[in-house]
C-alpha positions in Angstrom: -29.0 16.3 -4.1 -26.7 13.7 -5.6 -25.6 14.9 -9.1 -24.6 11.0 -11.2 -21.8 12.7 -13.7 -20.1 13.9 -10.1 -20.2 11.1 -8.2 -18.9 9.2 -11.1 -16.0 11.4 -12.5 -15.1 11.3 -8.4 -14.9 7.5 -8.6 -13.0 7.5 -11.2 -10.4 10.5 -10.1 -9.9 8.1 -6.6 -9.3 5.2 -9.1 -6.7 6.6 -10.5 -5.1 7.9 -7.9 -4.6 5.1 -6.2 -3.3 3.5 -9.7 -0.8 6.7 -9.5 0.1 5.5 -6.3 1.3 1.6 -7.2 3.1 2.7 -10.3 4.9 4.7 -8.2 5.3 2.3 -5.5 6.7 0.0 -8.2 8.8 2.4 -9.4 10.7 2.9 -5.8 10.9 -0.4 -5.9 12.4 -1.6 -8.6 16.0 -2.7 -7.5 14.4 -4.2 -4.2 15.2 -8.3 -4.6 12.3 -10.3 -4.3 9.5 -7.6 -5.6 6.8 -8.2 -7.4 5.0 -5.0 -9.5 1.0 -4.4 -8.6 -1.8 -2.9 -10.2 -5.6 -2.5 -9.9 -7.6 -3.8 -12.3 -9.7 -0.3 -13.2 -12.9 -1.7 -13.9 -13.0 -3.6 -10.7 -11.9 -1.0 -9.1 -14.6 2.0 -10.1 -17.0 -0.9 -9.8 -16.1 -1.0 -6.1 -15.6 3.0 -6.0 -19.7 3.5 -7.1 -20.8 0.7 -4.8 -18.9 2.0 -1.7 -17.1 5.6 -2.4 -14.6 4.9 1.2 -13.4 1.1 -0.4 -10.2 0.9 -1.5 -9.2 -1.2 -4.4 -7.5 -4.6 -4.1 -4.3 -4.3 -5.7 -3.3 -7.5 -7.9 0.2 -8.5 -8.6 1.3 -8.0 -12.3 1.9 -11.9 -14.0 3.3 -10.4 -17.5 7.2 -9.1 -16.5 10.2 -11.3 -16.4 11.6 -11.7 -13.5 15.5 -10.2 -13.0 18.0 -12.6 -11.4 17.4 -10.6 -8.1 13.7 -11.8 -8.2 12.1 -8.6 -8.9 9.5 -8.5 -11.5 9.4 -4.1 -12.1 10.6 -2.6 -15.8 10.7 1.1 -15.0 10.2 1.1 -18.9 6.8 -0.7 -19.1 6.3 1.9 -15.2 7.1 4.6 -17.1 4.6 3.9 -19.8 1.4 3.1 -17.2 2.3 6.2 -15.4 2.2 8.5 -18.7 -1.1 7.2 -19.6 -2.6 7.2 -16.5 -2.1 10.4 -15.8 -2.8 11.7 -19.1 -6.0 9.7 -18.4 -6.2 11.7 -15.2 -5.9 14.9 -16.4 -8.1 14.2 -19.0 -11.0 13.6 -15.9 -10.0 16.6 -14.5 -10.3 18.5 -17.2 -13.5 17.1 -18.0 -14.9 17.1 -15.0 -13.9 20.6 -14.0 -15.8 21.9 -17.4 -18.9 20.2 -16.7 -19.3 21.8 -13.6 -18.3 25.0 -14.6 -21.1 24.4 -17.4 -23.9 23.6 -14.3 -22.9 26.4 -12.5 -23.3 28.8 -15.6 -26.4 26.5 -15.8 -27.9 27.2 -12.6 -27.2 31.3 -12.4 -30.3 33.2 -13.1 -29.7 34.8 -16.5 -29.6 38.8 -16.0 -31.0 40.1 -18.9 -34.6 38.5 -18.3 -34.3 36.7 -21.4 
């Protein structure tokens, strides 16, 4: 038995992840010469999660940073600021996601009064 809500929140928690993971990447690399910052687009990204759960996203370079003199494209500020908000975002999924199946399982006990 597939349950949707699971399936999707799962998507989504493997979305951000892997977001976690090039804001991070972009991070430890942001004195490297020649860099350019990445992201996924989200929306593509759980699109290709719920169509095929094992794909992983294509990441896409970032086109709105100036470049430094060195060639690298990464403001830790504007990394800093993704990072915050997608893990609040994250949390926020996990948190969510952990209450709703706390909430089936209460659902799905057998109730011992009789009532």
């Amino acid at each position: 038995m597939q349950i949707g809500f699971l399936n999707f929140y799962s998507g989504v928690l493997n979305v951000r992840q892997d977001r976690a993971d090039l804001i991070a990447n972009n991070i430890a690399n942001a004195d490297t010469p020649n860099y350019k910052a990445v992201d996924v687009n989200f929306d593509d990204a759980l699109a290709g999660q719920m169509s095929d759960p094992s794909s992983t996203p294509t990441a896409e370079y970032r086109t709105d940073e100036t470049v430094g003199l060195n060639g690298n494209d990464v403001s830790l500020d504007n990394e800093r600021v993704e990072d915050a908000q997608n893990g609040g975002l994250m949390e926020g999924t996990a948190t969510f996601l952990r209450q709703s199946t706390a909430d089936l399982i209460t659902a799905l006990r057998p109730n011992p009064s009789g009532n």
